[in-house]
Wavefront OBJ file of the C-alpha trace (Angstrom):
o trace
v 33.025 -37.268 -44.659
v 31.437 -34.460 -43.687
v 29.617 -32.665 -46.416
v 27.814 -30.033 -44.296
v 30.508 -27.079 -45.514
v 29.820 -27.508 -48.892
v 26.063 -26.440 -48.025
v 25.481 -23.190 -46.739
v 22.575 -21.442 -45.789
v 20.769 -25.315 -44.992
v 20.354 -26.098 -48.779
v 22.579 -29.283 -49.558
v 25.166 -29.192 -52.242
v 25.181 -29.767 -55.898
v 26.551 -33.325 -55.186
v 23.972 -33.792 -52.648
v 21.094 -33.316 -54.631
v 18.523 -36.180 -54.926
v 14.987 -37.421 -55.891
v 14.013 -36.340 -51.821
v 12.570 -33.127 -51.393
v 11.468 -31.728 -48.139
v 7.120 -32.048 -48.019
v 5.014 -30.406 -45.543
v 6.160 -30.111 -41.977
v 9.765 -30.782 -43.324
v 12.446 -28.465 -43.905
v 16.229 -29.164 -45.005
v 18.668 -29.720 -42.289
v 19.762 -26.448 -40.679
v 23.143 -28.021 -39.464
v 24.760 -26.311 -42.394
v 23.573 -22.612 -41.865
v 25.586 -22.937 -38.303
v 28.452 -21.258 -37.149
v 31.110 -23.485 -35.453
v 30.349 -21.657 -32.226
v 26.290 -22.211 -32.772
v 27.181 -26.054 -32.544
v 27.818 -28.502 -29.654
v 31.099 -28.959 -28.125
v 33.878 -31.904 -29.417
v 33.941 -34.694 -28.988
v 30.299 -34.903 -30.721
v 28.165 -38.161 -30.392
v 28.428 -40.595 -33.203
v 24.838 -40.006 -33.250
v 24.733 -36.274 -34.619
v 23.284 -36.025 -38.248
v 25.706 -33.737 -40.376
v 24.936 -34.521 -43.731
v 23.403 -31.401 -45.682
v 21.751 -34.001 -47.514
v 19.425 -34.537 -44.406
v 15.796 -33.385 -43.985
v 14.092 -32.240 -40.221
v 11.081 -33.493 -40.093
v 8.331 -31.837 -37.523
v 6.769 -35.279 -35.329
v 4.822 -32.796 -33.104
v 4.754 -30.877 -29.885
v 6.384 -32.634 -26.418
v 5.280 -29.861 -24.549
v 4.078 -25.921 -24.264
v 5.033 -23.615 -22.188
v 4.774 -19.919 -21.381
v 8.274 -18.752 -22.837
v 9.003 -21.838 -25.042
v 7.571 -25.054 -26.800
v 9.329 -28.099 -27.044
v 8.805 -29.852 -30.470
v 9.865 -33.346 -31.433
v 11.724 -33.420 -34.639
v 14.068 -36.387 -36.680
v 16.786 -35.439 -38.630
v 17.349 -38.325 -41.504
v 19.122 -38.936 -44.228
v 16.595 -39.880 -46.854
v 17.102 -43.635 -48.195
v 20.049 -43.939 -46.143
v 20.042 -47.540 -43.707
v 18.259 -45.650 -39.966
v 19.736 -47.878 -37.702
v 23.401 -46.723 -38.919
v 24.745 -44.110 -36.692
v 24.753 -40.705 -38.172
v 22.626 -41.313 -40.857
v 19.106 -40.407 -38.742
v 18.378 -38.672 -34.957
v 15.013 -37.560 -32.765
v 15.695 -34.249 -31.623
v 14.233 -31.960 -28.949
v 13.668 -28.468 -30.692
v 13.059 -25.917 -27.766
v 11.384 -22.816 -29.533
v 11.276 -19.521 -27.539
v 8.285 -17.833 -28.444
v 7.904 -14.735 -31.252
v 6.413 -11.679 -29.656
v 2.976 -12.735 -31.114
v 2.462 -15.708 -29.003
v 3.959 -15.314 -26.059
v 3.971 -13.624 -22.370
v 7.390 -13.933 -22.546
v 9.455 -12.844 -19.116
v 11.927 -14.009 -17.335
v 12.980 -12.368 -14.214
v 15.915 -10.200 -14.310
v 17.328 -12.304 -10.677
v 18.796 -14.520 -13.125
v 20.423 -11.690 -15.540
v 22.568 -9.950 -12.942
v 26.101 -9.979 -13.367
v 25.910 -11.572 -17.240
v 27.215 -8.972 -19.518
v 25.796 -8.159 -22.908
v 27.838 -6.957 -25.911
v 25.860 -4.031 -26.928
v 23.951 -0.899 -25.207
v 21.235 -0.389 -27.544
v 20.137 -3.950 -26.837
v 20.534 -3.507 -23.098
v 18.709 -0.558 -23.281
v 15.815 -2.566 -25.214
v 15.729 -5.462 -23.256
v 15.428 -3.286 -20.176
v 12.426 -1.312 -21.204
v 10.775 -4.379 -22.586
v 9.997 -2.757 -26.390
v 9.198 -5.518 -29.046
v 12.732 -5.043 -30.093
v 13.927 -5.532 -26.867
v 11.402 -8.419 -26.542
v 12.841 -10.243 -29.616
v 16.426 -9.627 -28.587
v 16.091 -11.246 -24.663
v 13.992 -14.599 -27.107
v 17.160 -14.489 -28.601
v 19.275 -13.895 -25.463
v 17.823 -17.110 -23.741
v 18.050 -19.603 -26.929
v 21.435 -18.767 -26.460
v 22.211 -18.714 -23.306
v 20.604 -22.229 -22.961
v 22.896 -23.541 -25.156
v 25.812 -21.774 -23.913
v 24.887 -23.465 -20.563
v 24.332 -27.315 -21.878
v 27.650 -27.178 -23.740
v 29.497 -25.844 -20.333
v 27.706 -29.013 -18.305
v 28.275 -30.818 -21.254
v 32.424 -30.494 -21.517
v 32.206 -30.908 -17.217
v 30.198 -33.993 -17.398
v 27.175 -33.016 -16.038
v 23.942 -34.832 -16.483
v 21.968 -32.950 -19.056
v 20.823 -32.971 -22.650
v 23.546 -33.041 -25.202
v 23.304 -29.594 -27.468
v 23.232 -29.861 -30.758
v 22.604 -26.357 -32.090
v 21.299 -23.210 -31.885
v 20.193 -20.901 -34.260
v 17.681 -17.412 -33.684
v 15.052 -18.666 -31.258
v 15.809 -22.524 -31.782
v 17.704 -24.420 -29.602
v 18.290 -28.483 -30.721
v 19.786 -31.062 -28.354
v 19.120 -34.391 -27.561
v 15.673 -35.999 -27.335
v 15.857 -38.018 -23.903
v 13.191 -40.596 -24.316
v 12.049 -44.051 -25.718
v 10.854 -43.940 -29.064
v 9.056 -40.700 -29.472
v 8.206 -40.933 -25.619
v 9.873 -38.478 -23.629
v 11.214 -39.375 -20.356
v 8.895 -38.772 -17.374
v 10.017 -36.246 -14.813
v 11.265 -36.708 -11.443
v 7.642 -35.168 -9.899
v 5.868 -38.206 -11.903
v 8.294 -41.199 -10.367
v 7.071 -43.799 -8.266
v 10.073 -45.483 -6.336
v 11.103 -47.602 -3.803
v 13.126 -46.328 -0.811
v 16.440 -47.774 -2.116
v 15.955 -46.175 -5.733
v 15.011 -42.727 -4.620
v 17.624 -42.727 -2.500
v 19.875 -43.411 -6.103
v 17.690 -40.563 -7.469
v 18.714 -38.296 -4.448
v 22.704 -39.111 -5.099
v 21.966 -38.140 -8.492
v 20.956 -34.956 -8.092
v 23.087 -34.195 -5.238
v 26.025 -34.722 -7.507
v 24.594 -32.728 -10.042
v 24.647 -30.113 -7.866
v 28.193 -30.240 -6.685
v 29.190 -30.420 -10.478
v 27.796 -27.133 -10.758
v 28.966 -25.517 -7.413
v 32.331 -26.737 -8.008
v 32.014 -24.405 -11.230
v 30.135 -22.011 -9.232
v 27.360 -22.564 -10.665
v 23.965 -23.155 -9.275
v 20.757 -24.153 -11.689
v 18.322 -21.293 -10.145
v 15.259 -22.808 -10.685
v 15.625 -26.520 -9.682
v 12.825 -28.757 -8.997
v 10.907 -32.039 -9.799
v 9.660 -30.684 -12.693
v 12.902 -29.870 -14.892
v 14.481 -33.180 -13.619
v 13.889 -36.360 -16.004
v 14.597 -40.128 -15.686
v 15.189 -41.830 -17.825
v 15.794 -46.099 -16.860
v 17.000 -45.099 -13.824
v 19.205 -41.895 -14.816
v 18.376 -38.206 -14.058
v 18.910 -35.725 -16.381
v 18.676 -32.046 -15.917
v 16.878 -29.693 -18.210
v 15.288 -26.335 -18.388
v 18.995 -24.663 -17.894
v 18.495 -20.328 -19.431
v 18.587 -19.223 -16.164
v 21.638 -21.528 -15.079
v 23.297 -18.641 -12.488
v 26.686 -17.555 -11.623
v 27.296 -17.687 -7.881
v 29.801 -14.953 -7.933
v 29.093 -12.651 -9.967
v 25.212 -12.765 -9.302
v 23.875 -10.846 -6.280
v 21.192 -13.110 -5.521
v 23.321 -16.394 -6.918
v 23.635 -17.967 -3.203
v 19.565 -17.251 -2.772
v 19.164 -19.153 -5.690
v 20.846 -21.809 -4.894
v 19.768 -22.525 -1.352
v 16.190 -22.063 -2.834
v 17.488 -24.643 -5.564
v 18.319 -26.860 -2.277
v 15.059 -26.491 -0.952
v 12.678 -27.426 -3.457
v 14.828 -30.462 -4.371
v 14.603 -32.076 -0.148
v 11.342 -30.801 0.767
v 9.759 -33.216 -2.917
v 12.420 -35.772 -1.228
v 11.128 -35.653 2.371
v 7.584 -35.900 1.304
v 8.338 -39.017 -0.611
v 9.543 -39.956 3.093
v 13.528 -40.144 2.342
v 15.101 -38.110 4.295
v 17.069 -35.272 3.312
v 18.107 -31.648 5.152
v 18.093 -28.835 2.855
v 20.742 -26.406 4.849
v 23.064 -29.710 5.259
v 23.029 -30.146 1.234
v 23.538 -26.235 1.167
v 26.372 -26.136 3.665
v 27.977 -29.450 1.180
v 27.919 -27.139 -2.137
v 28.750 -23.453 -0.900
v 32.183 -25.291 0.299
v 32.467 -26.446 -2.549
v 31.767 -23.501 -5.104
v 34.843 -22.641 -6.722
v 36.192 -18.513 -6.571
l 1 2 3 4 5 6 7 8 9 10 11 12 13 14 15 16 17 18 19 20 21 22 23 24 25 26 27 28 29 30 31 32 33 34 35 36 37 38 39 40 41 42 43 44 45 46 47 48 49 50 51 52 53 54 55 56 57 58 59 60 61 62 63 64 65 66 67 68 69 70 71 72 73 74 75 76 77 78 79 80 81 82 83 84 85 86 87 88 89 90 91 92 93 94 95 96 97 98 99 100 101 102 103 104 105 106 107 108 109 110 111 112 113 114 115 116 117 118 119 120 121 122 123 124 125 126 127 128 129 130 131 132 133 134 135 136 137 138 139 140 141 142 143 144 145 146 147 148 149 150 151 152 153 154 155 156 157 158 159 160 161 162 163 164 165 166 167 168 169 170 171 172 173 174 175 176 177 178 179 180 181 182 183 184 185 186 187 188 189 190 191 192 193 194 195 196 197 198 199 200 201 202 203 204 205 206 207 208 209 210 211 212 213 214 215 216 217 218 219 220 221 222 223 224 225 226 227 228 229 230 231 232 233 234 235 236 237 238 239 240 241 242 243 244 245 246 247 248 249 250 251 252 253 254 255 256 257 258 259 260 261 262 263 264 265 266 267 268 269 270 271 272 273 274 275 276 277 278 279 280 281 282 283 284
């Protein structure tokens, strides 16, 4: 049974309560102060933690970044058997920075065409005040999201999301242990497995044109594998191809970067050929 309804606010429930008490870098699950549309889509993986009875605990940084830190975090069920599905998870939490710590900026390339709900926040974000600087943090966390549950539910190749909340985005840790997978830029392969690699991403591609869809700011560098399988991440800026101005830009640039990292690991690979391939295919 889910008991996460009986909890809100992340606090677990009167029947839930137990000798465990969050400790430093530990905080109750926040599963519970979620909306239904703040959580991934159905059918969810028998390995998401629901409980309100489970603790996040903070395992350290995977990586920094100008706009966002990735943290590793597990989400357990205190004294409850790890190993059984459910009952305990590593989790990627993807933090976009407060206005404190951060340069943050994104270019507006990516914004055009995506409507937002209110004026004074469009008004904000445009003259970059700390308001409207806290509002495009928020923005992106959700947009994100927004974009890994849409690849998610068309079978695309990317982290599963779990939640999002504020500035925090959670989805699945890909990785071995507490190792995260290494990206594409840091593979070493033979000619037949890059040429697996390049079918990967190639089809990842088409899955979004089809939707017409391109990433925006593909590369080596937001592409993991892990044993074998590439995974896409790094997804705010995923673009719409027709209602974005510069959407078809994007994507040919996306095209680009992906075969010219290709043809310098000597497989060979034409970047207006694989462009030609997805604009026919980008659904209207």
């Amino acid at each position: 049974m889910d008991d996460s309804s009986t909890a809100p606010f992340g606090a677990p429930s009167a029947l839930m309560f137990q000798a465990a008490e969050p400790g430093e870098g530990q905080r109750w699950s926040t599963w519970p102060a979620t909306i239904p549309t703040e959580r991934g889509p159905e059918p969810r993986p028998d390995w998401l933690v629901t409980s309100a009875g489970a603790i996040d605990t903070e395992l350290g940084v995977v990586k920094t970044g100008k706009e966002a830190s990735l943290f590793l975090i597990e989400r357990a069920v205190p004294d409850a058997p790890a190993d059984v599905p459910g009952n305990a998870v590593l989790l990627a939490a993807k933090r976009y920075r407060t206005s404190e710590h951060s340069d943050f900026h994104r270019s507006a390339v990516y914004t055009e065409g995506r409507g937002t709900r209110r004026s004074r926040d469009v008004r904000a974000v445009a003259k970059g005040t700390s308001f409207g600087r806290a509002v495009a943090r928020v923005q992106w966390a959700y947009a994100e999201f927004d974009a890994l549950s849409r690849l998610t539910e068309l079978g695309a190749s990317v982290p599963y999301p779990v939640q999002v909340h504020d500035t925090e985005l959670l989805m699945e840790f890909v990785g071995d242990g507490r190792v995260a997978a290494p990206r594409l830029a840091q593979v070493r392969a033979s000619a037949g497995e890059l040429r697996d690699l390049f079918q990967q991403v190639a089809e990842f591609m088409h899955v979004l044109a089809r939707a017409g869809l391109a990433h925006g700011d593909l590369s080596p560098y937001n592409l993991l594998v892990h044993h074998g399988r590439v995974v896409a991440i790094d997804l705010p800026q995923v673009v719409d191809l027709v209602s974005n101005p510069q959407g078809f830009d994007l994507l040919h640039r996306d095209c680009v970067n992906v075969c010219d990292w290709f043809t310098r690991q000597r497989l060979e690979c034409d970047a207006e050929e694989l462009f030609g391939e997805l604009v026919g295919e980008v659904g209207f």
